[in-house]
N, C-alpha and C positions, 0 to 999 in steps of 0.2 A: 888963218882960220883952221882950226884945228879939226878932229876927226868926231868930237861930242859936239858941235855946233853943226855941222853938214850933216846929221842926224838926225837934232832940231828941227834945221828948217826942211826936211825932206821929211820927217813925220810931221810935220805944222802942214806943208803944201798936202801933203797927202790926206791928213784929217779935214785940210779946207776944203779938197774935190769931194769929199765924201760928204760933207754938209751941203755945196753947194749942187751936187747931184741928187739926193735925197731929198733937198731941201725944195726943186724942183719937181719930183716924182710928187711930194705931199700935196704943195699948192697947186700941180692938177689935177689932184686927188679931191681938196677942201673945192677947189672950183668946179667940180663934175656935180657934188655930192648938192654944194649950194643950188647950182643949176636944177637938179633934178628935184631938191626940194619947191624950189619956186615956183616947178612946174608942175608939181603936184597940186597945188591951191591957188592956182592961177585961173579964174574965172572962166574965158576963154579959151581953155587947151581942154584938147579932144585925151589929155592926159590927167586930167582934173581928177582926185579921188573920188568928189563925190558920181562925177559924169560915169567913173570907170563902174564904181557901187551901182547904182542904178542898172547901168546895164547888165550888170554880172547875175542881179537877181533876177531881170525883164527875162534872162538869156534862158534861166533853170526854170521859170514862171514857162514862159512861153513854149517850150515843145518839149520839157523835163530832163534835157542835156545840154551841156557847156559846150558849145558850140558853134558863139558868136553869130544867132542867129534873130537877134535882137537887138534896136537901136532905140533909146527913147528919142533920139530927133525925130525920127523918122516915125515912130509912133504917134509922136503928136501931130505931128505935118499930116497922116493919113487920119487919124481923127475929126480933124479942123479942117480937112477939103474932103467930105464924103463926098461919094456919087449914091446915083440911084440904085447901081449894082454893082455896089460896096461889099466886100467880106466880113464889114460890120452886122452888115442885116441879110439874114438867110433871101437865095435866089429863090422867084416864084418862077414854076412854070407856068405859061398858059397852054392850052387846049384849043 
């Protein structure tokens, strides 16, 4: 084995750790990126765009700063169980 063949295969191994290192880095990269898509339009996740939309607007609606001080679940649930003295409907005093 000569001295231009032991250069081969030591640039070949070395290009091959470089693919297979890289090649690694990417596919957790494509596997993060797919994840995080799915989880965006995934009906059920508290990471859903439209769930995250909704509240973003209720947030700036609701007391005029971003704040996260607004949740539509929780909107609707306090809607749909009013009481009698509710902050839907102004408190009476009596006399």
């Amino acid at each position: 084995m000569n001295s231009s063949d032991k250069q081969f295969y030591i640039g070949g191994a070395v290009v091959l750790g470089l693919f297979y290192y890289f090649g690694s880095k990417a596919q957790s990269a494509i596997g993060s990126g797919i994840n995080n898509t799915l989880e965006a339009f995934t009906p059920t996740s508290s990471e859903n765009l439209l769930h995250r939309g909704i509240n973003a607007v209720g947030d700036i609606i609701d007391d005029g700063g971003d704040n996260d001080s607004f949740s539509f679940g929780s909107w609707i649930y306090d809607f749909t169980h009013q009481r009698e003295n509710d902050y839907f409907s102004p408190v009476e005093f009596k006399e």
